[in-house]
Backbone as a ProteinNet text record, in pm:
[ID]
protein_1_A
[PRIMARY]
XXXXXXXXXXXXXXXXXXXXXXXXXXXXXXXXXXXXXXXXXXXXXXXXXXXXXXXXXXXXXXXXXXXXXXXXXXXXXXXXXXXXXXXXXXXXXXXXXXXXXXXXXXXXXXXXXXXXXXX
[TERTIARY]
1893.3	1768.7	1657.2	1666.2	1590.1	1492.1	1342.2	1290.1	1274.6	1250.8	1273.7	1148	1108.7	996.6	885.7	746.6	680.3	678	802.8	809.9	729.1	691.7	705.5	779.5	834.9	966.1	923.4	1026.4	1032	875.9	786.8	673.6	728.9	635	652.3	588.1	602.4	604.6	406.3	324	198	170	258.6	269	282.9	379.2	416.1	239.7	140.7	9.1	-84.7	-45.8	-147.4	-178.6	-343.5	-404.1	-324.5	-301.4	-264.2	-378.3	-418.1	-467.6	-556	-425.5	-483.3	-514.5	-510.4	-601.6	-753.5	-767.5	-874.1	-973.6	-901.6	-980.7	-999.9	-930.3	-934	-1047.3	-1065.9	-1154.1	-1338	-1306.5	-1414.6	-1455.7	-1393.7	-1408.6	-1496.1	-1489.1	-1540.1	-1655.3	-1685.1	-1794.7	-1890.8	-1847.7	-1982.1	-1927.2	-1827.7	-1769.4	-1783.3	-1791.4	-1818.7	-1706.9	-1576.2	-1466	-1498.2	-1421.3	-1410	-1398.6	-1454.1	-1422	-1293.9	-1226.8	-1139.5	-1074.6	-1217.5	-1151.8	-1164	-1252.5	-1240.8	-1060.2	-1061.5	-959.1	-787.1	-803.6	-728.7	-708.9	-844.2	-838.3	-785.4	-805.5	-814.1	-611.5	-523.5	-420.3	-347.6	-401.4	-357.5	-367.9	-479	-445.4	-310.9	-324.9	-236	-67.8	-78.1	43.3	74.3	-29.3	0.4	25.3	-52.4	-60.9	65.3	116.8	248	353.8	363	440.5	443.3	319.5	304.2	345	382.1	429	561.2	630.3	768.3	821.9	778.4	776	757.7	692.6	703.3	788.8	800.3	947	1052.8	1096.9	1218.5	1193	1108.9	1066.4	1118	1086.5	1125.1	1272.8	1312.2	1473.4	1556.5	1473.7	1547.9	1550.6	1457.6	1419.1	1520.5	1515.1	1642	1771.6	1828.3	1998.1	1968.3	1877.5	1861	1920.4	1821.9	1802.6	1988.7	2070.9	2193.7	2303.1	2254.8	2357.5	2426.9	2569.4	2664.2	2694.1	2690.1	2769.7	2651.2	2656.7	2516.6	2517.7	2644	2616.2	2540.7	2530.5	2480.8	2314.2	2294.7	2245.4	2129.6	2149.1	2119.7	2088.1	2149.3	2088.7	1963.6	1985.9	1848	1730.9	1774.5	1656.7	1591.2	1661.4	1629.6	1547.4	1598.2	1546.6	1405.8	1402	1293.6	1155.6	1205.9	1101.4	1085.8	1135.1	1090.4	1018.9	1050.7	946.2	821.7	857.3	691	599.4	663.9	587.1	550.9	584.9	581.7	507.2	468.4	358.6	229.9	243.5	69	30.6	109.8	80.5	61.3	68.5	53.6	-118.1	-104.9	-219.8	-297	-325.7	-447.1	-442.5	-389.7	-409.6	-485	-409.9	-475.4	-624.8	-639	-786.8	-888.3	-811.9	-941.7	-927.2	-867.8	-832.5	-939.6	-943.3	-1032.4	-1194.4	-1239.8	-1338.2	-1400.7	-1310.9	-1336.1	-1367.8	-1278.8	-1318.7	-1421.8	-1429.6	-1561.4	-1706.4	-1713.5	-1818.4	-1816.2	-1715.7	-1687	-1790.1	-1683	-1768.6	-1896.5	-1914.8	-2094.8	-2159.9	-2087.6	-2212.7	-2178	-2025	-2025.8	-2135.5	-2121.8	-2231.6	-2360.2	-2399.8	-2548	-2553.7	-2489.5	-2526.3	-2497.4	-2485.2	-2442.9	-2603.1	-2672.4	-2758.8	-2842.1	-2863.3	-2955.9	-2968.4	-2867.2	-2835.5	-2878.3
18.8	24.9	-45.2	-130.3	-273	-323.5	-318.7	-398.3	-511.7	-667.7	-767.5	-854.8	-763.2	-831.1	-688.7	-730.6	-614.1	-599.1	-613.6	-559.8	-673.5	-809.5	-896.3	-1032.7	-1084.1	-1159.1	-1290.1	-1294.2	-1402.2	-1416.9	-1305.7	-1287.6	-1187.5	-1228.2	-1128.5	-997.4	-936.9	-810.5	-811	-781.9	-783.5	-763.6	-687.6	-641	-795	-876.1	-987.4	-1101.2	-1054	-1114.1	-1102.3	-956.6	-879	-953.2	-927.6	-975.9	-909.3	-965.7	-917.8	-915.1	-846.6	-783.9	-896.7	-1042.2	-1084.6	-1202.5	-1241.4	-1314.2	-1245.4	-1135.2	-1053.1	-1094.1	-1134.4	-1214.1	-1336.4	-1394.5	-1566.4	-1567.1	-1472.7	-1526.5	-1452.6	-1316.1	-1279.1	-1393.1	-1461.5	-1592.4	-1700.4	-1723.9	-1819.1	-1796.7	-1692	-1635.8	-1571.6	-1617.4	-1633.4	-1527.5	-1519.3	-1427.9	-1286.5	-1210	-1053	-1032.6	-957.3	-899.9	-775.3	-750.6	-595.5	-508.6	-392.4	-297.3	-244.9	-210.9	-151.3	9.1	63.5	163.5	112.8	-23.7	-44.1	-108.8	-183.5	-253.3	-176	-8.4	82.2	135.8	122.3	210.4	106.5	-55.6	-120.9	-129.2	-126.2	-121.8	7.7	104.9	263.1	253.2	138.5	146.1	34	-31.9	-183.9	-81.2	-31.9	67.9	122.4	215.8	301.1	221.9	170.4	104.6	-21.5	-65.2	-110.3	-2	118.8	207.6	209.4	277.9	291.8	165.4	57.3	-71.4	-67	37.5	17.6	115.2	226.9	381.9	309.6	282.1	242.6	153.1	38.2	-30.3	27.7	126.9	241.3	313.8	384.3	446.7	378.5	246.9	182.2	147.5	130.3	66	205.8	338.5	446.8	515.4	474.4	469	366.5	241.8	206.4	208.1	248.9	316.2	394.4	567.6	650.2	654.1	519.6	505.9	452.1	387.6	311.3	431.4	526.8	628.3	721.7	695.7	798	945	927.3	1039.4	1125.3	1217.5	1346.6	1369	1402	1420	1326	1207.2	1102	1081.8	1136.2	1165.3	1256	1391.7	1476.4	1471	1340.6	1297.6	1220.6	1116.5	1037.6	1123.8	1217.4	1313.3	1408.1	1402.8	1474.1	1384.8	1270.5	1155.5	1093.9	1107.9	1057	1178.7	1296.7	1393.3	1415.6	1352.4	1348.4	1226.2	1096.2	1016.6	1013.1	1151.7	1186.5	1235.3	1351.5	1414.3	1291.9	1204.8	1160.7	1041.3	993.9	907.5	980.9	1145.4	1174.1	1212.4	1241.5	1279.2	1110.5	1050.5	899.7	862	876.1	842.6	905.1	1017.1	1092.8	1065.2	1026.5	992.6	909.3	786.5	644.2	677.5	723.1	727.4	757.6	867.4	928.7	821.5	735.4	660.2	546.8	507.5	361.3	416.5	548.6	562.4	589.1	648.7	624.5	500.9	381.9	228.7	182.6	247.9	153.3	197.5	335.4	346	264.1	278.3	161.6	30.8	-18	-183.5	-167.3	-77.3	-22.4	-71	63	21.8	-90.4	-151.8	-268.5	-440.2	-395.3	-524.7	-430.9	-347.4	-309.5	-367.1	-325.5	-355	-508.7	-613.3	-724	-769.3	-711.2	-765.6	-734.3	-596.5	-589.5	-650.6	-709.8	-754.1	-910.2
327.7	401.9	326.6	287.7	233	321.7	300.6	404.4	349.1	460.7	415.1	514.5	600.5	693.8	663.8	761.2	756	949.4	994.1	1131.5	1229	1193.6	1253.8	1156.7	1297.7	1285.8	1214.6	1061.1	991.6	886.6	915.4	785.9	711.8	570.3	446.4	492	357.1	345.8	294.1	330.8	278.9	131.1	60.2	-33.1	-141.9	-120.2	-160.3	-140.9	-106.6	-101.6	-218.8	-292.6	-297.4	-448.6	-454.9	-588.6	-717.2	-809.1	-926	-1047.3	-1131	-1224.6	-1331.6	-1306.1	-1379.8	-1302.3	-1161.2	-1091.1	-1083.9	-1085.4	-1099.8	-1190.4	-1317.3	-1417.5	-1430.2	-1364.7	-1333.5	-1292.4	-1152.8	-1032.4	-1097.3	-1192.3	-1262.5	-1382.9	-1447.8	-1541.2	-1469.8	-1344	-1291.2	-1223.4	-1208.4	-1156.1	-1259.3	-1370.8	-1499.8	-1637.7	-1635.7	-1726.8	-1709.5	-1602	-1596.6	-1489.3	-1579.5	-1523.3	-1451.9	-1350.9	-1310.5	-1452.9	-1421.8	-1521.3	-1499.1	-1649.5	-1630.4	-1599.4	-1516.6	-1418.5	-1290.3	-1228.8	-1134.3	-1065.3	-1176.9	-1167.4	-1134.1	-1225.2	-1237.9	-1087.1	-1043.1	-878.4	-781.7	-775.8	-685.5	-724.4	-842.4	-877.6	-783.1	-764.8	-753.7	-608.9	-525.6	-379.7	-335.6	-447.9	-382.2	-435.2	-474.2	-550.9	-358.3	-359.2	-255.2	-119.5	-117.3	-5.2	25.6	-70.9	-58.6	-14.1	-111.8	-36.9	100.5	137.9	269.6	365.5	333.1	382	353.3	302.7	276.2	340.7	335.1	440.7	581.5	576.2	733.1	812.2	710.8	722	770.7	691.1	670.4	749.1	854	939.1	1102.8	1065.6	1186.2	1208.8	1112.4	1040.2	1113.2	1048	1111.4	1225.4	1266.5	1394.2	1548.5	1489.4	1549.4	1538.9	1434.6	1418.7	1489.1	1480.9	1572.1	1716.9	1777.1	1948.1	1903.6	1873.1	1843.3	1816	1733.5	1707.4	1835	1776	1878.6	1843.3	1717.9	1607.2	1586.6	1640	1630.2	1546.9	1385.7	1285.7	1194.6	1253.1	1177.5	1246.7	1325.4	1416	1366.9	1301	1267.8	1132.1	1025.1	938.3	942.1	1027	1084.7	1101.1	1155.8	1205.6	1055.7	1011.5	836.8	769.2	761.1	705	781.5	881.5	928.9	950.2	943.2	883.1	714.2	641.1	544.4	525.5	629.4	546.3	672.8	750.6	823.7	716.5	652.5	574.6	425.4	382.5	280.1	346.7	449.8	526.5	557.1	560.5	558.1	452.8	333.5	206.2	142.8	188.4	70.7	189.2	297.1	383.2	339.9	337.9	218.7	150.8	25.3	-56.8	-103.9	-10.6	-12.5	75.9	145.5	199.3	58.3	-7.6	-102.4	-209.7	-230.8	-313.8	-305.4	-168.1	-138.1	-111.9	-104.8	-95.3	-283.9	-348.6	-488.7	-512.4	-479.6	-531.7	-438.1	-370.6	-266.5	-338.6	-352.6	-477.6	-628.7	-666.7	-797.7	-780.4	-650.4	-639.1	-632.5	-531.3	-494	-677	-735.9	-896.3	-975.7	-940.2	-1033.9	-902.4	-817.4	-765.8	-818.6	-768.7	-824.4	-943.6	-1080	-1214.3	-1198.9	-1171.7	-1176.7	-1080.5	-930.1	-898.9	-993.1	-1087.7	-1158.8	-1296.2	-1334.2	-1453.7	-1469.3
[MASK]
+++++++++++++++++++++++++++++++++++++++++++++++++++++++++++++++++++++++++++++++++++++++++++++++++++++++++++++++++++++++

């Protein structure tokens, strides 16, 4: 159960986009030498973390979702159905998460642009 698309046909996975840590500093170098701080940087890491999950859960959600509608064998059947309530419950526990997660970094940026307009 490998995802290999993000559920449209023949694109990547979003996850395969995402800024890395040390483009972060490339793009802070060029913009006059003032990097993200490194708790901002820690939080904006902790959503692209989660938030990939949640791009992979859902993958696997759909994946199981169609064997499901395909399955004959109720016992196999009845696994699907196990499996796909666990990654219900493990899709609203990462969704909270990630919510309280991006409102932490949205304050971050808030004081790292403030100190930067005031600076």
């Amino acid at each position: 159960m490998t995802p290999s698309t993000n559920g449209l046909s023949g694109t990547s996975p979003m996850h395969e986009f995402a800024t890395t840590s040390r483009d972060l500093e490339i793009e802070g170098d060029d913009a006059g030498g003032h990097l993200p701080s490194p708790e901002l940087r820690k939080f904006l890491a902790e959503i692209k973390g989660q938030a990939q999950f949640l791009l992979y859960l859902a993958d696997q959600i759909e994946e199981s979702l169609v064997q499901l509608s395909q399955e004959s064998d109720p016992c196999h059947g009845a696994f699907l159905c196990k499996v796909l309530g666990m990654y219900s419950t493990q899709l609203e526990t990462k969704h909270q998460g990630l919510g309280e997660k991006i409102a932490e970094t949205c304050q971050e940026v808030y004081v790292t642009v403030r100190e930067r307009e005031l600076g």
